[in-house]
N, CA, C and O of each residue as an XYZ file, in Angstrom:
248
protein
N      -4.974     94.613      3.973
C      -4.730     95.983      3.542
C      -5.699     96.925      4.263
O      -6.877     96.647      4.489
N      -5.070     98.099      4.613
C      -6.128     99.398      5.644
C      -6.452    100.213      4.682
O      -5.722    100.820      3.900
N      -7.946    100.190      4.811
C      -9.064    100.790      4.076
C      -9.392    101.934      4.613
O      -8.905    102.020      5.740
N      -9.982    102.821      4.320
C     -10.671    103.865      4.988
C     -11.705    103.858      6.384
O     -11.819    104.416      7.475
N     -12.581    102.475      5.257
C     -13.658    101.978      6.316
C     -13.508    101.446      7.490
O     -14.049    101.636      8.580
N     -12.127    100.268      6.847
C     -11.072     99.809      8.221
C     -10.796    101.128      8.889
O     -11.503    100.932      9.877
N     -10.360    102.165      9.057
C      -9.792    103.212      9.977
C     -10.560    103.774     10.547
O     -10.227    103.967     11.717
N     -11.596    104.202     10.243
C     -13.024    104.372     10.463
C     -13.303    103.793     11.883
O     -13.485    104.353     12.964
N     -13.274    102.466     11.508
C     -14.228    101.274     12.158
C     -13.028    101.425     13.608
O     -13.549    101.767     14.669
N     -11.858    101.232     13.609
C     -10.583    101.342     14.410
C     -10.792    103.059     15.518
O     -10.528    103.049     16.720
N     -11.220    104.166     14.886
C     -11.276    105.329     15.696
C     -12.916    105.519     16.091
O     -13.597    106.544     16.065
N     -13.253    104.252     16.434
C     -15.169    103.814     16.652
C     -14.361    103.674     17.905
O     -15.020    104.247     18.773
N     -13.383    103.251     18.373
C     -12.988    102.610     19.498
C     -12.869    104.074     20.627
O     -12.856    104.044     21.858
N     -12.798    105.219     19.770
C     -12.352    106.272     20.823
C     -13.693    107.251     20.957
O     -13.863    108.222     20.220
N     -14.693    106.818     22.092
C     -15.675    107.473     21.989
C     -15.669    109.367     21.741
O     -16.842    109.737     21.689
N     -14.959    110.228     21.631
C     -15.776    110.966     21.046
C     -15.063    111.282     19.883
O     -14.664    112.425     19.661
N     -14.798    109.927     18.799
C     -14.965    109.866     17.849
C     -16.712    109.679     17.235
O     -17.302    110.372     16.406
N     -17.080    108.763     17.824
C     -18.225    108.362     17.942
C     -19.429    109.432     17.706
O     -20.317    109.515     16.858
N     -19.024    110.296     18.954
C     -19.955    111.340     19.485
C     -19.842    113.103     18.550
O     -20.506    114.134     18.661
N     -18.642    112.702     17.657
C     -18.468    113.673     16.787
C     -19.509    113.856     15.597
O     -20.051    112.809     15.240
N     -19.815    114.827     15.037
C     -20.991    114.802     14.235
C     -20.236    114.780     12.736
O     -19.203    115.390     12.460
N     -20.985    113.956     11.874
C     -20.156    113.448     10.545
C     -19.710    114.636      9.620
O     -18.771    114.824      8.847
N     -20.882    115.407     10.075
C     -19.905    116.853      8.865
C     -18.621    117.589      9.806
O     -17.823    118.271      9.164
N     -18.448    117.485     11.056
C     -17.035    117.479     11.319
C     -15.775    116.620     11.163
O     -14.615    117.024     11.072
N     -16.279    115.200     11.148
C     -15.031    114.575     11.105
C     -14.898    114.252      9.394
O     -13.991    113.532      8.976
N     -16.240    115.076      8.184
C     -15.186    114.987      7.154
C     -14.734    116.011      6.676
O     -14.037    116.144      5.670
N     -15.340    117.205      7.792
C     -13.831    118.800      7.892
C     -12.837    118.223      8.272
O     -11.831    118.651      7.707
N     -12.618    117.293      9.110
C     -11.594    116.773      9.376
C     -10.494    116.290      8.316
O      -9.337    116.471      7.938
N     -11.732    115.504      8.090
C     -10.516    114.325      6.402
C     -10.595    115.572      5.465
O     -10.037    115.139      4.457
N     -10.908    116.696      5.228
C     -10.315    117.646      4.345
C      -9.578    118.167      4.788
O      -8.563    118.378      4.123
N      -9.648    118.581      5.916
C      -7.906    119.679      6.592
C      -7.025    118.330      6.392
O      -6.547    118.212      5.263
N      -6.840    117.662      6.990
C      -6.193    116.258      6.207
C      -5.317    116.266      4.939
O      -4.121    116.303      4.651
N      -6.493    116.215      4.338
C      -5.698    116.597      3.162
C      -5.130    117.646      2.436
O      -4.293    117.472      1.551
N      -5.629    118.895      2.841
C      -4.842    120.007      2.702
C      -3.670    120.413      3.442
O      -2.984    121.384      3.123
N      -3.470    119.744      4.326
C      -2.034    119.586      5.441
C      -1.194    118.640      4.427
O      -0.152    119.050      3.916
N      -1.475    117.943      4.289
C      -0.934    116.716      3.513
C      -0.265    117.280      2.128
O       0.815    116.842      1.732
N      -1.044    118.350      1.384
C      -0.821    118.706      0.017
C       0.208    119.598      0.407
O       1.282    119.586     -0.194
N      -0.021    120.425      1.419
C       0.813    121.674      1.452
C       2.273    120.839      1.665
O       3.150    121.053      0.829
N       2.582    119.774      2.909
C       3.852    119.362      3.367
C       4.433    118.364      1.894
O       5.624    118.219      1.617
N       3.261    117.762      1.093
C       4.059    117.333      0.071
C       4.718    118.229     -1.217
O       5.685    117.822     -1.861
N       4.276    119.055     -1.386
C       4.620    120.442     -1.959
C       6.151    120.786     -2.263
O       6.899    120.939     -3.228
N       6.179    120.827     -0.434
C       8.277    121.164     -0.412
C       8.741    119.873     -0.139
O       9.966    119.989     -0.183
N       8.360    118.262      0.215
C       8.621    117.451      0.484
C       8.140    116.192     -0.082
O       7.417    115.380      0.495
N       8.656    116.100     -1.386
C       7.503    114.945     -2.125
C       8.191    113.707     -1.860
O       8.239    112.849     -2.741
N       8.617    113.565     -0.971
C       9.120    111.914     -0.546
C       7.966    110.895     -0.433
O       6.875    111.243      0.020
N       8.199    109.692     -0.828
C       7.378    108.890     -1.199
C       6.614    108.466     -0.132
O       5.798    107.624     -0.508
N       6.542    108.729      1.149
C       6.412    108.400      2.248
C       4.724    109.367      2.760
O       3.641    109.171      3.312
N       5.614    110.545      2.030
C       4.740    111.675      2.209
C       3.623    111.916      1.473
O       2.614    112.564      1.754
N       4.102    110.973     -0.060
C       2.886    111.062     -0.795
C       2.064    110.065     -0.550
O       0.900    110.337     -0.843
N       2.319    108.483      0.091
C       1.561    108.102      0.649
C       0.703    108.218      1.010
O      -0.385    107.742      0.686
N       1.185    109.317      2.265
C       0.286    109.804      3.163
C      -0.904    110.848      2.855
O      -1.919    111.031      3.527
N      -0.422    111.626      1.391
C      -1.552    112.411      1.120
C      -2.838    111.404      0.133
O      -3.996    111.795     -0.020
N      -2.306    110.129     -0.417
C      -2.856    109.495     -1.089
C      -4.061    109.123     -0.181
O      -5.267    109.270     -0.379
N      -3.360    108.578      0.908
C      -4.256    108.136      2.105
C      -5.100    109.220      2.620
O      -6.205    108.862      3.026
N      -4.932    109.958      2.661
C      -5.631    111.388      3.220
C      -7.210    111.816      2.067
O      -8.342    112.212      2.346
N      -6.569    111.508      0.853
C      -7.385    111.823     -0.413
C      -8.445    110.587     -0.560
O      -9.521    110.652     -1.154
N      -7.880    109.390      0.143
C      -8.970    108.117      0.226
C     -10.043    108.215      1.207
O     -11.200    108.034      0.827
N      -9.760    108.513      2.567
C     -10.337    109.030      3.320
C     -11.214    109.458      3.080
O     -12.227    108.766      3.182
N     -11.324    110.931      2.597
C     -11.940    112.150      1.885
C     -12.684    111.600      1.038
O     -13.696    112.264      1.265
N     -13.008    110.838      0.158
C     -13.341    110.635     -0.780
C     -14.309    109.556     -0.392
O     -15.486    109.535     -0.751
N     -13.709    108.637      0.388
C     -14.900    107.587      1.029
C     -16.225    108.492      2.050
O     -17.294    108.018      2.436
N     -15.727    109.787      2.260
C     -16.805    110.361      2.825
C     -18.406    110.434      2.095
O     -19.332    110.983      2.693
């Protein structure tokens, strides 16, 4: 099962992930999830909520 930490550890592979500084990439996992909230909003397909679930795990493992 893909974890946060797992995804994490997976975008280690793309150096300027790496080289990004941590309070940007968890602006990141919050626009994330506010992209995520807004498209599930008019589109709550299960697919989509997934994806904000995942977005909110992210975020939260920060």
């Amino acid at each position: 099962m893909a974890t946060a930490r797992l995804a994490e550890e997976w975008a280690a592979r793309i150096p300027v992930w790496t080289t990004a500084p941590p309070a940007a990439v968890t602006a990141f996992a919050k626009a994330t999830v506010a992209v995520w909230g807004e498209i599930a909003e008019g589109e709550p397909a299960g697919w989509v909520l997934d994806m904000l679930k995942a977005a909110r795990t992210w975020y939260d493992s920060r």
